[in-house]
N, C-alpha and C positions, 0 to 999 in steps of 0.2 A: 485440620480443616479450618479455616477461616469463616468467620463470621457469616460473611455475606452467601457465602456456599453452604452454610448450616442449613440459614432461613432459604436458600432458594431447596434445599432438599427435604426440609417440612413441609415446604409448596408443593411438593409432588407427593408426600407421605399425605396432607391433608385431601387433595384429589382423587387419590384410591380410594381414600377411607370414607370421603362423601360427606369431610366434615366442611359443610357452608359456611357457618360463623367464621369458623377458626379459619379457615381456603380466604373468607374478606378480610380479615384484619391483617395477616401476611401479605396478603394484595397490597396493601394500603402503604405495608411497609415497605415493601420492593418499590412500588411507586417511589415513595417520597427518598428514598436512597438514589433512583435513578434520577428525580427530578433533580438531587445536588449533584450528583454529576455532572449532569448534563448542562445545568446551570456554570459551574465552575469546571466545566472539562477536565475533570480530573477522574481517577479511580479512587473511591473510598477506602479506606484502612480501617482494622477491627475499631480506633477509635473514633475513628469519623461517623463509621454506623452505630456504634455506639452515643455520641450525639444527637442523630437526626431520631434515636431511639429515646432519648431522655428529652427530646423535645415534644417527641407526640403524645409520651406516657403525659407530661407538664398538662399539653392541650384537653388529654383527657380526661383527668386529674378536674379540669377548667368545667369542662362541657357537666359531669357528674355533679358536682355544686350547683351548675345554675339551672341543669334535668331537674336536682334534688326540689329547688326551690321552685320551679313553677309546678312539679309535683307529676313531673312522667318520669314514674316507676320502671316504664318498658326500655327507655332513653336509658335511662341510669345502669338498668342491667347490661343492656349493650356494650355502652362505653367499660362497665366494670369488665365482661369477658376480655375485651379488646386489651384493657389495663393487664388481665393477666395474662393475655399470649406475649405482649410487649416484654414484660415483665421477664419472663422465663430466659430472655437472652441478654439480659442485663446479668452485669458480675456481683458476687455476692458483696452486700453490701456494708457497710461496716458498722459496728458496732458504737454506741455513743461514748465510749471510753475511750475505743481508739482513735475516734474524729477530736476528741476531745485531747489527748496526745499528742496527735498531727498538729494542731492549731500550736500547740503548746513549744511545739518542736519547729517549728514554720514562723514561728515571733523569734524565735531565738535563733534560727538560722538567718533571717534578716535584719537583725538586729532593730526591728521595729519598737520604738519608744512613745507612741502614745497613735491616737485615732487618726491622724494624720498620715502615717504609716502606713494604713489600712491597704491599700493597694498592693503593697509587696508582699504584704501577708498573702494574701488571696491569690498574689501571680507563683508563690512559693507551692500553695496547697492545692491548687485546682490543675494540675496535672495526675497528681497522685488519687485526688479526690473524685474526681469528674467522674460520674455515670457510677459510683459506690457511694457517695453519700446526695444530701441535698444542700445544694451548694445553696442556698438562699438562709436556713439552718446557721450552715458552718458557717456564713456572711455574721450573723448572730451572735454566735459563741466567738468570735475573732473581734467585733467590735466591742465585746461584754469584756473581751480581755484587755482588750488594748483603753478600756474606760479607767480600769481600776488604780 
């Protein structure tokens, strides 16, 4: 079963079951799935939704800090549930040894010799990495390498 048949069949297990929260944040995500579609006339692929999934988790990720800071607590829970239904269909995520591996094995597959390189590095690792690690992170640990 593909991705996008998972979450449309949690849509219908959350409708039985009468779970509201969970029923909107699945909404939100079938939305924003069909809204690139529909944008880009295309059908999505496990990793295309997988994208438009580490983009919302990002937004939410966003909205949480700045709920945090003007100091709605009710906001903040929201977003956090939301963070964990998104969450749940994202791939297991990798571990800071093996991102740190990858990077190591990604300079050396492109033979990148200093921070100027920086882009091949990252066009080498963010197929492999996309939607398993945080690629802004692995941006970090690739430029810290390519410094030394």
């Amino acid at each position: 079963m593909n991705l996008k048949s998972r979450i449309n069949e949690d849509m219908k297990t959350a409708m039985k079951a009468r779970e509201a929260a969970r029923l909107g944040a699945i909404r939100l995500l079938l939305a924003a799935i069909k809204q690139k579609e529909v944008d880009e006339r295309i059908q999505l692929d496990d990793a295309a939704v997988l994208a438009v999934i580490d983009k919302m988790l990002k937004q939410r990720r966003d909205s949480i800090a700045q709920y945090g800071k003007a100091g709605r607590q009710d906001l903040v829970d929201a977003e956090q549930f939301e963070v964990g239904v998104l969450s749940g269909y994202m791939p297991q995520a990798f571990t800071a040894e093996e991102i740190r591996a990858a990077v190591a094995e990604a300079i050396a597959a492109s033979g990148a010799a200093g921070p100027q390189d920086m882009g091949k590095v990252m066009a080498v690792l963010k197929p492999t990495l996309a939607g398993r690690a945080d690629m802004g992170q692995v941006s970090g640990l690739v430029k810290a390498a390519l410094t030394k």
